[in-house]
Every structure is written in C-alpha cells, then in structure tokens.
NUGUMI-691496 format. One line per 4 residues: number of its first residue (from 1); their letters; for each residue z, y, x of C-alpha. Coordinates in Angstrom, 2 decimals. Example, Ala and Ser with C-alpha at 12.3 -4.5 7.8 and 13.67 -1.06 7.14 Angstrom:
1	AS	7.80/-4.50/12.30  7.14/-1.06/13.67
! end
This chain:
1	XXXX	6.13/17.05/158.03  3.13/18.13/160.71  -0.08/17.27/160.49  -2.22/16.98/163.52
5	XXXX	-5.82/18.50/163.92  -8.92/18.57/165.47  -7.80/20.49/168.68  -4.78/18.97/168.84
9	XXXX	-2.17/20.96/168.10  0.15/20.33/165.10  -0.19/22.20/161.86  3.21/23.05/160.67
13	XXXX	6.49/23.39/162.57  5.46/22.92/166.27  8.67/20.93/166.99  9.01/18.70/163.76
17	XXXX	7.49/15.58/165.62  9.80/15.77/168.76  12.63/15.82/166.29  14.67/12.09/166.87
21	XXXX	15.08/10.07/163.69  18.64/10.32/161.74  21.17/8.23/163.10  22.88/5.59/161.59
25	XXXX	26.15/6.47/159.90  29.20/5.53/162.59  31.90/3.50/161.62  34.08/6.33/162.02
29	XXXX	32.29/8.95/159.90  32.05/5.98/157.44  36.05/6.06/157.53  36.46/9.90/157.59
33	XXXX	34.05/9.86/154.16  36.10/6.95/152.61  39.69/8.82/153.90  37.92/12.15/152.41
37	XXXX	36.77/10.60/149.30  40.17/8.53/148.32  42.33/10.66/149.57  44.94/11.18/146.42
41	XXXX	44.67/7.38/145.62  45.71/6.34/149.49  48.52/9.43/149.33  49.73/8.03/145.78
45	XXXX	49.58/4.41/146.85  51.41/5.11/150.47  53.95/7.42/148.24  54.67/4.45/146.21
49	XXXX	55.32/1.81/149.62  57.07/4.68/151.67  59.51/5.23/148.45  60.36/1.13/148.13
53	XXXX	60.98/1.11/152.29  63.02/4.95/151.44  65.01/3.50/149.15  66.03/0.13/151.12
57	XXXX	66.71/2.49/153.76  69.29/4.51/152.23  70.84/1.60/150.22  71.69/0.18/153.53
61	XXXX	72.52/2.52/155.39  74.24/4.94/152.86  76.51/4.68/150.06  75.53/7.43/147.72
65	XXXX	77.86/9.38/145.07  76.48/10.21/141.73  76.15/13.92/142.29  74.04/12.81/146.01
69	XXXX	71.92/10.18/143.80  71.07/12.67/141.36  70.42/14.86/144.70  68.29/12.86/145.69
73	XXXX	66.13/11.94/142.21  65.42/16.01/142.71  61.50/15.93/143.54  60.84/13.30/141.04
77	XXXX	62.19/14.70/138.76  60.12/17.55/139.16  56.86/15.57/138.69  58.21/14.12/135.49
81	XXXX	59.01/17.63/134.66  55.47/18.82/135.64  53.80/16.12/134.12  55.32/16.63/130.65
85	XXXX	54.48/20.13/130.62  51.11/19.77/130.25  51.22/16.69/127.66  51.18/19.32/124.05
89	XXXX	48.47/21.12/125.52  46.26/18.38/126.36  47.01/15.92/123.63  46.57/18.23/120.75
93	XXXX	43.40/20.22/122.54  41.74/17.37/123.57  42.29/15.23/119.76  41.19/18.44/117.87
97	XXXX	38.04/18.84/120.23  37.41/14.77/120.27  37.75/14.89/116.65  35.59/18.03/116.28
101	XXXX	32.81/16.96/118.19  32.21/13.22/116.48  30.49/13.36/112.79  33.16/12.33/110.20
105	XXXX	30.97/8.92/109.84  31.18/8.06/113.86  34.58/9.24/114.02  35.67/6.59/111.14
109	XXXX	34.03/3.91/113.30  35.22/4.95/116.78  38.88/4.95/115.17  38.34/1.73/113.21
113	XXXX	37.36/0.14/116.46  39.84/1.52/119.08  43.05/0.79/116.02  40.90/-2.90/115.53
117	XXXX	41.19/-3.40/119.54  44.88/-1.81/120.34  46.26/-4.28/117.58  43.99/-7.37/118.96
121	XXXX	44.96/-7.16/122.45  48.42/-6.01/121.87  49.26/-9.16/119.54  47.62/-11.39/122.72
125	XXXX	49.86/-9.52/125.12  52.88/-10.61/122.74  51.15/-14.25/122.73  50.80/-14.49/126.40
129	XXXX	54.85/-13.26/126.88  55.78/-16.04/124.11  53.68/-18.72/126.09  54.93/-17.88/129.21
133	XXXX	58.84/-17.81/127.97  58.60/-20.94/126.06  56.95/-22.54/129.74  59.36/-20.94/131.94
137	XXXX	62.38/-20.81/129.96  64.24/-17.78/130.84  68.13/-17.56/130.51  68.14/-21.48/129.93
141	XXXX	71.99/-21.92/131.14  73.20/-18.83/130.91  73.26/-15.40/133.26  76.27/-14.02/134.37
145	XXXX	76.75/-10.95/131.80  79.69/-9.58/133.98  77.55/-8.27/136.14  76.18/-5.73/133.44
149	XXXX	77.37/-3.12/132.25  78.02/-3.67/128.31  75.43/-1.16/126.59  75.30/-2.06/123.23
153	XXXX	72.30/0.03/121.22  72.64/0.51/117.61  70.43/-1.88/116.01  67.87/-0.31/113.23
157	XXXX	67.17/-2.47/109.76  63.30/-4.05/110.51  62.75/-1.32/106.88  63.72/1.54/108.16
161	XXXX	62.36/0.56/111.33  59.04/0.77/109.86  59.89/3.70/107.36  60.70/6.13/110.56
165	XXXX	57.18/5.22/111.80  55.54/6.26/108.11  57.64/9.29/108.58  57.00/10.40/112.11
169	XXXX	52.78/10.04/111.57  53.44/13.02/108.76  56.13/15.23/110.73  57.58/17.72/108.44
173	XXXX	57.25/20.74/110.86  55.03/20.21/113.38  56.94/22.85/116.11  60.11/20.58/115.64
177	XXXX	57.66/17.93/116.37  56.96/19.06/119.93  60.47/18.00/121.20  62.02/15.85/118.51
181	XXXX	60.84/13.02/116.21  62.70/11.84/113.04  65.38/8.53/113.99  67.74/6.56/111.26
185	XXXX	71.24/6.40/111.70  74.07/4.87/109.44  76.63/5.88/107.60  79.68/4.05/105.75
189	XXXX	80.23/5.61/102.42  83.10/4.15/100.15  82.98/4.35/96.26  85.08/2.69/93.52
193	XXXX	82.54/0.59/91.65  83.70/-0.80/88.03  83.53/-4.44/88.01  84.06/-6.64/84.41
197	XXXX	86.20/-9.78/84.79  86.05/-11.65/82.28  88.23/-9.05/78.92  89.47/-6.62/81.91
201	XXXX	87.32/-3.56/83.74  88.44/-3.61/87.17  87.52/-1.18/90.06  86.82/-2.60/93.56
205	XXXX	86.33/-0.16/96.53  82.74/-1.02/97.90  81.60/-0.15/101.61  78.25/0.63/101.38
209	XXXX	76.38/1.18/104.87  73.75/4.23/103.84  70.84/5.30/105.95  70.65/8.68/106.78
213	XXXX	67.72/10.78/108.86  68.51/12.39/111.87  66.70/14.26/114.93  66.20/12.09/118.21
217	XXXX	65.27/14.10/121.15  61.49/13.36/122.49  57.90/14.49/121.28  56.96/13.35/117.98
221	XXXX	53.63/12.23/119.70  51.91/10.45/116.75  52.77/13.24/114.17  50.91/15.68/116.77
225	XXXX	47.75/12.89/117.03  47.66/12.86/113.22  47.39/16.50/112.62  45.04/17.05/115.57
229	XXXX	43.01/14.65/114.19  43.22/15.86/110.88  42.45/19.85/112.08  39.92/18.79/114.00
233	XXXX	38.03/17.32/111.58  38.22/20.56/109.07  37.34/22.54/111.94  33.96/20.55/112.00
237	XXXX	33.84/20.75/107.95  33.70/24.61/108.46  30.69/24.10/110.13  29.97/27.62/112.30
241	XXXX	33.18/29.17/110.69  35.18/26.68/112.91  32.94/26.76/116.18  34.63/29.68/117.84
245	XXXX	38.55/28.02/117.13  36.76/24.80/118.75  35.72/26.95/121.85  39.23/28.12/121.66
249	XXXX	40.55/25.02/121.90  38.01/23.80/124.64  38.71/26.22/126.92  42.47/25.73/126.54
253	XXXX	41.76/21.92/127.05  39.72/22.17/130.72  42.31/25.02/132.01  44.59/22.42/131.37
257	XXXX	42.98/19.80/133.31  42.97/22.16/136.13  46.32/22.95/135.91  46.64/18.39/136.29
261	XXXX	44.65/18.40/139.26  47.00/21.22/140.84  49.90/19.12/140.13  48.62/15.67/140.94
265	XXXX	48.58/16.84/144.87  51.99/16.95/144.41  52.59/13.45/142.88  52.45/11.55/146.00
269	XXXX	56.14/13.24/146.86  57.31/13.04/143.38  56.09/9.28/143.03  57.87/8.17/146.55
273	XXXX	61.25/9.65/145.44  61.12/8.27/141.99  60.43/4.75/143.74  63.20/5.31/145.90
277	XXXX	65.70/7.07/143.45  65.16/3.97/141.17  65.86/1.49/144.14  69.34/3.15/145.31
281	XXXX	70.24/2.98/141.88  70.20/-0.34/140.93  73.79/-2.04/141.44  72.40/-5.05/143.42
285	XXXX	69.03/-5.96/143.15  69.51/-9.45/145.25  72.16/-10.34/142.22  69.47/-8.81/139.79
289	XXXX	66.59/-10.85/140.97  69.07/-13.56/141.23  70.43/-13.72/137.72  67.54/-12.70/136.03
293	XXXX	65.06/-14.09/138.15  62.95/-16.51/135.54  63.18/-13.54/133.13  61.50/-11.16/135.51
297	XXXX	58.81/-13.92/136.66  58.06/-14.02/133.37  57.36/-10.23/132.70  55.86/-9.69/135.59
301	XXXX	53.53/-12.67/135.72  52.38/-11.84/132.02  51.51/-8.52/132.86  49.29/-9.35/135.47
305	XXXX	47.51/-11.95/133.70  47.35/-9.80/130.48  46.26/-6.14/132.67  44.18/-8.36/135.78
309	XXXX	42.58/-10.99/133.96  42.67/-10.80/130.00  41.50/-7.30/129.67  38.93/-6.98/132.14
313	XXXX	36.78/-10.18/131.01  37.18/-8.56/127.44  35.53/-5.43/129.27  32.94/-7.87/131.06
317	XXXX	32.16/-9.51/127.75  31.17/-6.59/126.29  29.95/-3.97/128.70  28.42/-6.92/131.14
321	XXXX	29.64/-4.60/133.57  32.57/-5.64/136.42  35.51/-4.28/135.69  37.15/-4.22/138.34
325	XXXX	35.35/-1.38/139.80  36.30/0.74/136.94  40.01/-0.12/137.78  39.49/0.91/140.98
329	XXXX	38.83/4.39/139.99  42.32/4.56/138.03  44.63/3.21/140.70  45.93/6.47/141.21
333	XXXX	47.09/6.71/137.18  48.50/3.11/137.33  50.35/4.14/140.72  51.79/7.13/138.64
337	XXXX	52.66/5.38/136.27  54.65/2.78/138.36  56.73/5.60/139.52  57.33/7.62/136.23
341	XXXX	57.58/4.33/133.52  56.19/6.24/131.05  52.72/5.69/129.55  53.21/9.70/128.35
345	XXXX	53.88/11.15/131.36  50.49/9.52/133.07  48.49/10.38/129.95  47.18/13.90/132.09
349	XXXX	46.35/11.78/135.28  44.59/9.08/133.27  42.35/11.36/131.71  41.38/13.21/134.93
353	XXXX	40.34/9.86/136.79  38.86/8.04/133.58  36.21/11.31/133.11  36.00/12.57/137.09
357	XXXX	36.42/8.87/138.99  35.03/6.64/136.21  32.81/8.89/134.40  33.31/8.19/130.88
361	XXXX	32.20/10.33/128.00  34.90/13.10/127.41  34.27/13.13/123.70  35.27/9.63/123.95
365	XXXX	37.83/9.89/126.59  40.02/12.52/124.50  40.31/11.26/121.87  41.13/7.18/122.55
369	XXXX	43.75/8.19/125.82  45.81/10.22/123.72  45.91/7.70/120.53  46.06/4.78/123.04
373	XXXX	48.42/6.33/124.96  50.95/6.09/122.22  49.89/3.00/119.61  48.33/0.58/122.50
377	XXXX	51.38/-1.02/124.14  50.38/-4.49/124.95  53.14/-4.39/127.96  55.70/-3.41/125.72
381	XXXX	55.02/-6.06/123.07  54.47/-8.55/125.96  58.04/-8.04/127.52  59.98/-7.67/123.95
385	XXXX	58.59/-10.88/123.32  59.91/-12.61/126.70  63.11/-10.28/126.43  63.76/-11.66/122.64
389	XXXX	62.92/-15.86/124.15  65.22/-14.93/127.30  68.39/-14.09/125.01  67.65/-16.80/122.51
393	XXXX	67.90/-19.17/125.55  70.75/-16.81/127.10  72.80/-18.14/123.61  71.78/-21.42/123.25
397	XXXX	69.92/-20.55/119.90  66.47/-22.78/118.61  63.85/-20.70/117.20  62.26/-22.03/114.31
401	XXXX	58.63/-21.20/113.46  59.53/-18.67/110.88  61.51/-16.73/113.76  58.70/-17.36/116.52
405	XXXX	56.10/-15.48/113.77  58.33/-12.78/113.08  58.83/-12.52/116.92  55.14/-12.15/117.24
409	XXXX	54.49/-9.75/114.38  57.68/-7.67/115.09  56.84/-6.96/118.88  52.91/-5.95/117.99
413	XXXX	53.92/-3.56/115.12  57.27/-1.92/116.35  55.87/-1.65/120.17  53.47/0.65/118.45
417	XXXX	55.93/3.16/117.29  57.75/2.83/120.72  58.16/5.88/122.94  56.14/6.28/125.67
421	XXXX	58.90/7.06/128.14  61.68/5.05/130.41  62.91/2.31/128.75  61.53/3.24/125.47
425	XXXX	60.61/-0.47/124.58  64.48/-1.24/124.69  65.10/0.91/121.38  62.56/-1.24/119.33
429	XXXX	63.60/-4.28/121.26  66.96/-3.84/119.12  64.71/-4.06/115.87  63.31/-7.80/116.87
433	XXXX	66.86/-9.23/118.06  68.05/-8.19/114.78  65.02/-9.25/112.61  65.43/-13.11/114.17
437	XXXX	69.41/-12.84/114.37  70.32/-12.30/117.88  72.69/-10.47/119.32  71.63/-7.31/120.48
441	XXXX	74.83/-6.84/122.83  72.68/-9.16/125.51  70.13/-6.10/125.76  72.50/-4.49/128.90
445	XXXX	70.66/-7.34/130.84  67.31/-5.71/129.87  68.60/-2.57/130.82  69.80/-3.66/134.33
449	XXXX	66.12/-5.08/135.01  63.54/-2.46/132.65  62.21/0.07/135.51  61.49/-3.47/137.76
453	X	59.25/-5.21/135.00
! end
C-alpha cells in the first residue's frame, strides 16, 4: 500500500501504485491446478480404463498360456502384495491409538453406533438384492451350467458357521493370527453303537460326521481388531504409565501411512494390470454376460442404488451435508478397490484419502475403517442375497417366507465374518444355500461372474 502526501510523492514503495492489478486465473492454469491437484485419482481412474481396453486387446489378439497369464498378472500382483504388507501395521496401530485416545464412555458410544449402523445398512443392502431378484428374476429357465467349470465348495453347518466367528474374535495366539484364522472342516468317524430291540442288544455301525478345527490361510482380521481394541483401552487405563507405548504406537502408525502414500504412486500400474489380468482370464465374457446376464443386472444395479443413492441420503440426513463431494475425495480408494476385490487390501488407501482428501477426524477415522473394513459388508450381503434367489430360480425351487427370512438374516450376519479378499463372499455364500436347502454345486456360476459384480 502507498500513501500519497502533501508534495506529492508517495510514502512507501515508490513503484507499488504503477503495479497492474492480478490477473484473472486462465483457463489453462485453472487445468494445470486441477491436473496438479487430482493427479493420483485421474492416474488411478485412467489405470482402471487403459487395463479394460489392455485386456480386450490381448484377448483378441493373443491366446495366452497359463504360465504367460500368470506373466502377465506380475505387476498386480505386486500391488496386492504391497498393499497387504502394510495392513498389520496399520490396523493394529491405528485401533490401539483410536481406542487409546477416546474415554472408555465415548468409545462405548462411538462403537455402539458404528456396530448399530454396519448391521442397519448391511440388512438394507440384503433387502435391496432380495427386491431386486424377486423383480428381475434371475436364472428363471435355467443357465447353461456346462459352461462352468464344476467347483463345488464344502458347505459349513449355519452352527459352526457362527461358532468359527465366536472363535476367530478371541484368536488363541495372536502371531498365528497374522496369517491364519481358525476354519471347520469334517470328519466321518465310525463307532459301533449298542442298540436294544426289543429282548436282544444289537450293535449297529453309526457314521457320525464330526467337526473338527483347522487353520485356513488369511489374516485373522477381527481377532487382531478385538485385541487392539482391548490393549488400547488398558493402555489409556494406565493413565501416564501407558502414554509413551501410545507414542510408540503413533509413530509406528504415521510412518506407515507414509510408507501408503509411497506405494499408492505405484497403484495406477498395478490397478491397470489387475483390470486387464482379470479380463484375459475370463473364458468368454460375451457367453458370461449372456448366461448370466439378469443375475449380473441384478448385482450390479443393487450396488449402485445401495453405494449411489441409499447411503449418501443416509449421510445427507444426518450431516445435512452433500455427499457426494465427500465421495469425490475417495474415488481413488473405490478405483483400488475395483482392481484388487478386496475391501482389505484398500483399507491403507481409504484411510489416506478419508483423513488427507476428506478431512475427517483421525481418532475417528482409525478406528471405524479398520472395524468397518471387516464387519460392514453391505455388498457382500447384497449379492449373497441375489446369488441365493438366482439358484433358487436356476432349480425351479419356491421360497417360502420362512426361507426368504433366513435368507435375509443369514446374508447380514455371515457377510460379517466374510473375508475381505477375492471372492471371499463365495465361502459364506455356501452357509445360506445350505441353511435354505439349495444346492451349493450351482456356486461355479458365481465363481465364473464374482470379480465382474
């Protein structure tokens, strides 16, 4: 600023009032600042398109061996490597800090309220799936099964179903728990049982199918959450005893995050050749889309109603905010998660964009992503639902209300102990068919179809 005075000469800097006023902003420095400020989200996107017009490409134009496929997976598979490297770290660091930093009274509420909400709007995701299957009827007059291969999963009694999940929230050691969870298999055990008839004692041989426990390969994510949790809060109960191990654990927790933002420049890459890997190796997607074309409609179209509509006017309702401004900050995540299928794998990328893009609270932040990440599956419910309707139709079998219920219930409870990686849905899908009585062999037609919906 100058000020002039009485002799005419300007008080201040001599040249201040010659300077020209700021020019407008051009379009093209508008751009460069947009390019500059999106720049992972437009790489991750344009990954995702240049791996679907990849993979067409070398479908057409190639016929691939197995060994050249697997080739070819290489740098995706390196991101899902990448990505699940830093998923211990940042789940248990970022639960024990969330947990540590919230009194024991708030804490109570937060986790009433996020368990109240992940059941709510996963039951409505399994609601909106039935709706939608009952309207479009999927599988009405058959599908062509011998175009499948015949992958029949071992189906799980609905009990012990529900027992493994009581069993995996309490691991027995947690280091086992890092790379395997605890799984139910069957055995057939034969014993001579002594049966009266009438005077005579007679012995029948008895087939008896026993459960037994067994080690399943993958992280025993919700036994980690529940002793986070738990630490965290005795941490806090130490009161400044525990402050330096929370520090600790802090620390460990933002180098982490670092260590995410390193390797999310290398998603875009790892994104576009898991897009394309998955595209050359599909057996035919025209027969796919052909065959199962109602079922996918169905799945697809309840996903976007659930994800684009239901959830953001529940945000609206009660943040009066729009929300679809705060999805726009986590189209990267959802674009990762596209290309790995698994809800784990993105859990480091979520959490990145949700604190840096959307600004939310980290104390908040760390400690719903990881527990959501794992119990809030409202797309998993919501195709088990349509998958379970599409093979009822597939074999000609009316559901009676007792079966639609169980259907409903089923799909919201087991889809929260389902694994948050590819095709992890499918293993508790198995659970439902056998819970209503259908037969689980039809579940190769899932398979063929999973990555798509």
């Amino acid at each position: 600023m100058t000020e002039k005075v009485a002799n005419g000469d300007f008080k201040g800097d001599p040249a201040a009032h010659l300077k020209p006023m700021e020019e407008p902003v051009t379009r093209a420095a508008a751009v460069k600042r947009f390019v500059t400020k999106n720049l992972l989200v437009i790489l991750t996107v344009g990954g995702v398109i240049l791996g679907v017009i990849l993979g067409v490409s070398v479908r057409s134009t190639t016929d691939l061996s197995l060994t050249s496929k697997l080739y070819f997976s290489f740098p995706g598979e390196l991101l899902i490597r990448m990505l699940k490297m830093v998923i211990i770290p940042l789940v248990v660091c970022s639960l024990v800090c969330g947990a540590a930093s919230l009194d024991t009274r708030a804490l109570g509420r937060l986790g009433v309220v996020a368990i109240g909400y992940f059941l709510g709007t996963t039951l409505i995701g399994s609601s909106i799936g039935m709706l939608l299957a009952f309207a479009i009827k999927p599988g009405l007059g058959g599908a062509e099964n011998n175009l499948f291969d015949d992958q029949v999963i071992q189906p799980k009694e609905v009990t012990d179903s529900f027992l493994d999940l009581a069993r995996n929230i309490f691991p027995a050691n947690l280091v086992a728990a890092a790379f395997q969870s605890y799984g139910t298999v069957y055995i057939n055990v034969s014993r001579w049982v002594n049966m009266t008839n009438g005077s005579e004692v007679v012995q029948i041989l008895l087939n008896e199918k026993v459960p037994r426990g067994s080690d399943v390969d993958g992280m025993n994510i919700l036994g980690l959450i529940t002793y986070a949790v738990a630490f965290g809060i005795a941490l806090r109960k130490l009161g400044s005893m525990g402050d330096e191990l929370i520090r600790f654990f802090d620390v460990f927790n933002e180098g982490t995050m670092v260590v995410v933002s390193w390797v999310m420049w290398y998603a875009p890459i790892g994104v576009m050749f898991l897009v394309a890997s998955k595209i050359v190796d599909m057996e035919d997607p025209v027969i796919l889309v052909t065959n199962l074309g109602k079922y996918i409609l169905c799945c697809v179209l309840g996903h976007v109603i659930h994800g684009a509509l239901v959830l953001p006017l529940i945000y609206f309702l009660i943040t009066r905010k729009n929300p679809y401004i705060f999805l726009r900050g986590i189209i990267t995540p959802l674009a990762t998660a596209f290309g790995t299928s698994s809800s784990s794998a993105t859990l480091p990328v979520m959490i990145k964009h949700v604190e840096e893009v959307n600004r939310v609270d980290k104390t908040i932040s760390r400690f719903i992503l990881p527990i959501g990440a794992t119990v809030n599956m409202d797309g998993a419910a919501l195709f088990q639902t349509v998958a379970t309707i599409f093979i009822a139709y597939l074999n000609d079998v009316t559901l009676n209300f007792g079966q639609i219920f169980t259907i409903l219930v089923t799909a919201t409870a087991s889809s929260v102990g389902a694994a948050g990686i590819p095709a992890g849905g499918i293993l508790t899908l198995a659970v439902i068919l056998e819970a209503v009585g259908l037969p689980t062999k039809d579940i190769s037609l899932i398979l063929a179809v999973d990555w798509l919906v």
